[in-house]
C-alpha positions as CSV (number, residue, x, y, z in Angstrom):
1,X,8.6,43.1,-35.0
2,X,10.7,42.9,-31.9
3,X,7.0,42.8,-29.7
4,X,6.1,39.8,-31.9
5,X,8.8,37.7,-31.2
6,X,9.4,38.1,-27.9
7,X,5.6,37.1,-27.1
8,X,6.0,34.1,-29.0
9,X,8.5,32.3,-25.8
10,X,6.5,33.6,-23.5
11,X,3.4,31.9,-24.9
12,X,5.2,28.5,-25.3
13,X,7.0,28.6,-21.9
14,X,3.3,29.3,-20.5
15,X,2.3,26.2,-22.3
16,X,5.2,24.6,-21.6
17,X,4.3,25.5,-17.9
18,X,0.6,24.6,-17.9
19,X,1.8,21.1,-19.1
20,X,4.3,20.5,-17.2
21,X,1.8,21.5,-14.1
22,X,-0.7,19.1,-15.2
23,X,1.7,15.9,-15.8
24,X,3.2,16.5,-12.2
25,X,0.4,17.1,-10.6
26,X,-1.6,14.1,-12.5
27,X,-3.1,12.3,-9.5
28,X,-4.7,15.0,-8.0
29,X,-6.6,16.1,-11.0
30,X,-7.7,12.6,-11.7
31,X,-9.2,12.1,-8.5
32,X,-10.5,15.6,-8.7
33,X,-11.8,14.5,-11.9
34,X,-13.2,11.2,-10.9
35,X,-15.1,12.6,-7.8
36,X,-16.6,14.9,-10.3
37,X,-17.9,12.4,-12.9
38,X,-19.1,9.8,-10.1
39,X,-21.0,12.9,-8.2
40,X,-22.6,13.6,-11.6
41,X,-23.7,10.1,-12.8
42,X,-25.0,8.9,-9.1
43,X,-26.6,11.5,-6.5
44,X,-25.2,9.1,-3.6
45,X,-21.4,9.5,-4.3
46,X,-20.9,12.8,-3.5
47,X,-21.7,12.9,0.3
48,X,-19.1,13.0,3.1
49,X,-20.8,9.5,4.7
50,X,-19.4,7.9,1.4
51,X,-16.6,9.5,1.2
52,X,-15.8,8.3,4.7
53,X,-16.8,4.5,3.5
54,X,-14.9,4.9,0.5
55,X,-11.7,6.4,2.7
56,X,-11.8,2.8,4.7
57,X,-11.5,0.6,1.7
58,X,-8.5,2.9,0.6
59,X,-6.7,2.5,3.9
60,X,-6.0,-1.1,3.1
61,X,-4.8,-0.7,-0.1
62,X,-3.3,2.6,1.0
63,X,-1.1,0.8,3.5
64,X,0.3,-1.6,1.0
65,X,1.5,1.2,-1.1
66,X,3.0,2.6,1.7
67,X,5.1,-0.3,1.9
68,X,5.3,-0.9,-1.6
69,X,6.8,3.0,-1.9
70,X,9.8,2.2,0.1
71,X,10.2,-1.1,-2.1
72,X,10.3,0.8,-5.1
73,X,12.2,3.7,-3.8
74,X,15.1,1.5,-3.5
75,X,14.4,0.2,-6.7
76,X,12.8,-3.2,-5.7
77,X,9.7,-4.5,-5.7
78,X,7.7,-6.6,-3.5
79,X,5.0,-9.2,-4.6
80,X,4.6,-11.2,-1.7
81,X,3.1,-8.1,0.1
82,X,-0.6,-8.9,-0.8
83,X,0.2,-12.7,0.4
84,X,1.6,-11.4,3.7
85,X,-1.3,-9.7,4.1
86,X,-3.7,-12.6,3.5
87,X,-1.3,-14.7,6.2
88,X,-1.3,-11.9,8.6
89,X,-5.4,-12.1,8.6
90,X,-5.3,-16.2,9.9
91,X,-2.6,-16.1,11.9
92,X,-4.5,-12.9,14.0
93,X,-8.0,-15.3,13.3
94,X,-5.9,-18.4,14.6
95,X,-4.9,-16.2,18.0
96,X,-8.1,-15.1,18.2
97,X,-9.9,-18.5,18.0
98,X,-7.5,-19.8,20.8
99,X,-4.1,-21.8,21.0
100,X,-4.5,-24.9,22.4
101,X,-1.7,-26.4,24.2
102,X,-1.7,-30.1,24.0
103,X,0.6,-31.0,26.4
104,X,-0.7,-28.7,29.3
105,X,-4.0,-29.3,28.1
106,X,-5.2,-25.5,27.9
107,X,-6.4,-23.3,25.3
108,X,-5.0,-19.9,25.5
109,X,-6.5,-16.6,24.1
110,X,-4.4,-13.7,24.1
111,X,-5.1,-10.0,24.4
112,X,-6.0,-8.3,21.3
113,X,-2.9,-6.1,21.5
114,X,-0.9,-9.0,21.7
115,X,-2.2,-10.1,18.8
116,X,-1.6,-7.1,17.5
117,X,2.0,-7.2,18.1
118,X,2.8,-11.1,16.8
119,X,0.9,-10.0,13.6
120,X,2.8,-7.4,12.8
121,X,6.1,-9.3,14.1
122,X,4.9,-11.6,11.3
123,X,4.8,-9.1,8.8
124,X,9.0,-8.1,9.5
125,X,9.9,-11.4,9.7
126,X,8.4,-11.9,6.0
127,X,10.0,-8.7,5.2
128,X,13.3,-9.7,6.5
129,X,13.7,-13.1,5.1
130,X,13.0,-11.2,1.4
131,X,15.3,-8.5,2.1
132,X,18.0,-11.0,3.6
133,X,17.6,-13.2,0.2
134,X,18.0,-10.0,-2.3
135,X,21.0,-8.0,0.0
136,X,23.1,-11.0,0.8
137,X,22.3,-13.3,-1.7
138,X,21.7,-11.5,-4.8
139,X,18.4,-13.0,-5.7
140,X,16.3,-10.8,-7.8
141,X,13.7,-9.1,-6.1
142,X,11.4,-10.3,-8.2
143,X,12.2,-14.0,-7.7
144,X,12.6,-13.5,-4.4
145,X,9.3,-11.7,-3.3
146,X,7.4,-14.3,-6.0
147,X,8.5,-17.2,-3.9
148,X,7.7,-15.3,-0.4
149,X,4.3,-14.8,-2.2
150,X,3.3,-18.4,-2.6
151,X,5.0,-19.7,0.7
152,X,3.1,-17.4,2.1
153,X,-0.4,-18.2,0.9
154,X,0.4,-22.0,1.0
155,X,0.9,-21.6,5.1
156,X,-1.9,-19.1,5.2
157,X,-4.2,-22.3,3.2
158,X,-2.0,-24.9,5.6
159,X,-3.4,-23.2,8.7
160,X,-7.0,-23.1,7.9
161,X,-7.2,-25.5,5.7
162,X,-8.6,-23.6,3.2
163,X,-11.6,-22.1,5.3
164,X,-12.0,-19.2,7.3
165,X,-12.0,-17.6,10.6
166,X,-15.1,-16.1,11.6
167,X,-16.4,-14.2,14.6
168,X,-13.0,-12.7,16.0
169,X,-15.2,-10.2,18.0
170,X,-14.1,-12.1,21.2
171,X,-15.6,-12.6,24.4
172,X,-15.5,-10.9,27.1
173,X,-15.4,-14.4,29.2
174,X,-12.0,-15.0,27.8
175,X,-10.3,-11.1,28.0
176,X,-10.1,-10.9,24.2
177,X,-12.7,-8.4,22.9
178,X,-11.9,-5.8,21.0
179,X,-10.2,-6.9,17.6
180,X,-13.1,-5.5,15.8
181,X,-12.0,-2.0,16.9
182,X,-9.9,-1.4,14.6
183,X,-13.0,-1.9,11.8
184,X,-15.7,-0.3,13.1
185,X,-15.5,2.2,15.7
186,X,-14.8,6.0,15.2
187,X,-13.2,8.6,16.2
188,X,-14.7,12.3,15.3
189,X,-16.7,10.3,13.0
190,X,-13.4,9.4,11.1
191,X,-13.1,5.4,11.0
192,X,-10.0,3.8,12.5
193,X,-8.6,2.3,9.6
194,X,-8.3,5.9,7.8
195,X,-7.0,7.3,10.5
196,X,-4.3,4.5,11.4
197,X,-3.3,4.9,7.1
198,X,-2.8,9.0,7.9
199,X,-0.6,7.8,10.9
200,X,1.3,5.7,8.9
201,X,1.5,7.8,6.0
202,X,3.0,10.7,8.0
203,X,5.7,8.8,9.8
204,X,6.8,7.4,6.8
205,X,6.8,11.2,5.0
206,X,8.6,12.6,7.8
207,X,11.0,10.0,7.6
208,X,11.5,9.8,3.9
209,X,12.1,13.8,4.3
210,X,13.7,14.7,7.5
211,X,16.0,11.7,8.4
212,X,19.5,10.5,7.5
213,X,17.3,7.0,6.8
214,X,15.4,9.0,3.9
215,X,18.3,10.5,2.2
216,X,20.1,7.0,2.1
217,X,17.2,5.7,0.6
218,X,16.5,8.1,-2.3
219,X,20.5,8.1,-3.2
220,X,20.6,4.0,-2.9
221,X,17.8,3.6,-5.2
222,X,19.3,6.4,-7.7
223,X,22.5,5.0,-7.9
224,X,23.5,2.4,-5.5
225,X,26.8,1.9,-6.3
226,X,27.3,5.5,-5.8
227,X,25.7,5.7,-2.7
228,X,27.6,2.4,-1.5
229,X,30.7,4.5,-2.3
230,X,29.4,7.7,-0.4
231,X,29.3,5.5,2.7
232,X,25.7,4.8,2.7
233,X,24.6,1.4,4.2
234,X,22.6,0.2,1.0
235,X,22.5,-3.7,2.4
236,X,21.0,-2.3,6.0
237,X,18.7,0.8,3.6
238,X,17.7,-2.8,1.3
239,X,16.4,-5.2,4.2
240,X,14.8,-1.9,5.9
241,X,12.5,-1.4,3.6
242,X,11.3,-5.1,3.0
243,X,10.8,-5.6,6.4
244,X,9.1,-2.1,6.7
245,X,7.1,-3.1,3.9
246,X,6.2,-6.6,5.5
247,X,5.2,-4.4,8.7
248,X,2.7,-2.3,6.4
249,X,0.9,-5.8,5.1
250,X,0.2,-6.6,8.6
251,X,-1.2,-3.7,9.8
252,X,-3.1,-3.8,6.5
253,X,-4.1,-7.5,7.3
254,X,-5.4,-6.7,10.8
255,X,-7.3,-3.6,9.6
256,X,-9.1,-5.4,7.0
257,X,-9.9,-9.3,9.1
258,X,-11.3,-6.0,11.9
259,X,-13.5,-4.6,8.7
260,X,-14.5,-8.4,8.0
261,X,-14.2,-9.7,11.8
262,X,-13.1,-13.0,9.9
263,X,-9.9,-14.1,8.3
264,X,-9.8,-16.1,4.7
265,X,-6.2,-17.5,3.4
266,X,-7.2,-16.1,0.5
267,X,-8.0,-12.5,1.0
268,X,-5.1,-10.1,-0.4
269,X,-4.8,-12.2,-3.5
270,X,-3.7,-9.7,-6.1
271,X,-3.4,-6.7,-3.7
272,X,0.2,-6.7,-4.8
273,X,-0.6,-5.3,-8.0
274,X,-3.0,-2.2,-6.7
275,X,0.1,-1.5,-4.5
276,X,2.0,-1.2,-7.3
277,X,-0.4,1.0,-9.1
278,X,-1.3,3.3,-6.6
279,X,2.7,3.5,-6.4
280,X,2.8,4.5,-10.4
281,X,0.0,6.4,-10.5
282,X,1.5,8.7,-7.8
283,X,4.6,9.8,-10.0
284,X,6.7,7.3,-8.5
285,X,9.5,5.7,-10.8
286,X,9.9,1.9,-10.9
287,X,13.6,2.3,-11.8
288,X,14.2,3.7,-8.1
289,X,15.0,7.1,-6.2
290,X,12.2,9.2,-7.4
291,X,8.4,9.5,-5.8
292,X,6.8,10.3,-2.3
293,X,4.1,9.7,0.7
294,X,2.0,12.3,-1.1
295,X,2.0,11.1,-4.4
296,X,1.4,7.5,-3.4
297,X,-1.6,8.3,-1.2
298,X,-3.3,10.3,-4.3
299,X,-2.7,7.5,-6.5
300,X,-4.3,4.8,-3.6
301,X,-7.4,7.2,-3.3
302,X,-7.3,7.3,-7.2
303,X,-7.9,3.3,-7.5
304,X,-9.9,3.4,-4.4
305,X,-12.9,6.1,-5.6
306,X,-12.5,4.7,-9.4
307,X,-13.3,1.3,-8.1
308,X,-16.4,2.1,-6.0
309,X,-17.7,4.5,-7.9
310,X,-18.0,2.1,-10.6
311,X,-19.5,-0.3,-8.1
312,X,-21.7,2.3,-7.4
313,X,-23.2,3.2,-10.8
314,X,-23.5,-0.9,-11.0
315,X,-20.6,-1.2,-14.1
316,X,-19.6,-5.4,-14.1
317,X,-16.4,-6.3,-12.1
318,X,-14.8,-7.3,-15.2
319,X,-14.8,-3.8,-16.9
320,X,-13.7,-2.6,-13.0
321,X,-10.3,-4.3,-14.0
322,X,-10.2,-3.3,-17.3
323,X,-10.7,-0.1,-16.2
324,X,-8.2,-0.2,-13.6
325,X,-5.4,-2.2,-15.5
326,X,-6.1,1.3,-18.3
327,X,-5.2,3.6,-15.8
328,X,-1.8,1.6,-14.5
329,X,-0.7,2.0,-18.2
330,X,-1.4,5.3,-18.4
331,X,0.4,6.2,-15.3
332,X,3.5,4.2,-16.4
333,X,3.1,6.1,-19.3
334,X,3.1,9.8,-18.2
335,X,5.7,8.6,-15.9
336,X,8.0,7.6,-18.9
337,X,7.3,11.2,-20.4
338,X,7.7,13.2,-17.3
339,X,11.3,11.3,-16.3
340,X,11.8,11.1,-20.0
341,X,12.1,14.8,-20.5
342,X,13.7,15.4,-17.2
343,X,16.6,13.2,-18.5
344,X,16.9,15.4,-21.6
């Protein structure tokens, strides 16, 4: 009698455990899962050149949700981020192209790292004005980053006037080759982009878990009027992270105008939202204070392979968002039953 009931917990806590186990670790068995689907209905997927191909779409979006993390960490969120990245792209195609200087009569073309540095000043500046408007103003962060998301594509259409930028290879007349680095070339057969998203995305987790800078942020988007009370800095932690998450829409601008070697005011239009999701789908909760590097790059490698592997067994674009839009519910979902239950 007393054997029988005392294998009865045991059997329901290992259930209990196997669940538990597979709602946390949710993002890794769906792109475990994915691989293993795509590999079986295409004989192309499953190869480490695609993989590879595959890896440098994902560093764009990766980037994003980099940025996006922080955002939502703090219990914000950031729409303008796909815009910035769309204005980032012209005004590195605009450098490229030359600056002509009226008055003195002369075109300038700067380096590329130059460039390379304006662009991503760009991307803070963005950041800044949004986190300036939500910290010291009040404005919602979702009213404010809306706005920033329009002004940003209207300059971005202003500049070109609605075309786009093409050959930004340089010349080597003018000392500006090189921009396309960043897209094409290698290193250990890894391409730039990926390897520039794993750079990022390990300064940000060592941040996140090893600074005074990461524990401000966690406790400021758990409870900031707790943490404002504990002495933390939540205005300064606040416009940090918009302007950190401007920085990431550059450097995801100037990877993808390198893929592209051209730069459309368009491009980046809807980005926001695959931010977002990668974000979701990584465990992360949109109320603030809870989720991590880790998660967030499983759920932007999720998207990413889900997308081109239905690109690659030739399913319509349109189902590619409904599939996509399925998955973001379903996240948001598991997320309410994981935080759910860790409430009760």
């Amino acid at each position: 009698m007393a054997d029988v009931t005392n294998s009865k917990p045991g059997s329901g806590g290992m259930g209990l455990n196997i669940g538990k186990i597979l709602l946390e670790g949710r993002a890794f068995f769906a792109l475990v899962a994915i691989i293993a689907v795509f590999s079986i209905l295409s004989p192309v997927y499953f190869s480490i050149g695609n993989f590879l191909i595959m890896s440098s779409h994902v560093a764009i979006f990766g980037l994003l949700a980099i940025g996006m993390l922080l955002v939502i960490l703090n219990g914000g969120i950031d729409l303008s981020v796909g815009s910035t990245l769309g204005l980032a792209g012209v005004v590195a195609g605009y450098l490229m192209q030359g600056v002509e200087i009226p008055a003195a009569g002369v075109v300038l073309y700067p380096p590329v790292w130059a460039v390379v540095v304006l662009t991503i000043c760009l991307g803070a500046f963005v950041g800044l004005i949004n986190g300036v408007l939500i910290a010291f103003f009040n404005v919602p962060a979702f009213v404010a980053t809306l706005g920033m998301l329009y002004v940003a594509r209207g300059v971005a259409l202003l500049m070109t006037n609605g075309l786009t930028y093409n050959n930004l290879g340089g010349a080597e007349a003018l000392g500006n080759t090189g921009f396309d680095w960043l897209g094409f070339n290698r290193i250990a057969g890894v391409p730039i982009g990926v390897i520039v998203l794993a750079l990022v995305a390990l300064t940000v987790g060592l941040v996140l878990a090893r600074t005074a800078f990461g524990r401000w942020l966690y406790a400021s988007g758990g409870n900031e009027r707790a943490a404002e009370l504990s002495g933390v800095p939540t205005r300064s932690v606040k416009i940090s992270v918009y302007v950190l998450s401007g920085i990431c829409a550059a450097i995801a601008g100037l990877v993808l105008s390198s893929q592209l070697t051209s730069a459309g005011p368009t491009a980046g239009t809807t980005y926001e939202l695959t931010a977002i999701a990668a974000v979701v789908i990584g465990g992360a909760a949109l109320t603030g204070g809870r989720g991590n590097v880790r998660g967030t790059m499983l759920g932007a490698f999720v998207i990413g392979f889900l997308s081109d592997g239905l690109v690659i067994i030739g399913v319509s674009a349109y189902w590619q968002t409904v599939f996509t839009g399925a998955v973001i519910v379903l996240a948001v979902l598991l997320n309410s039953l994981q935080y759910g239950r860790a409430r009760r």
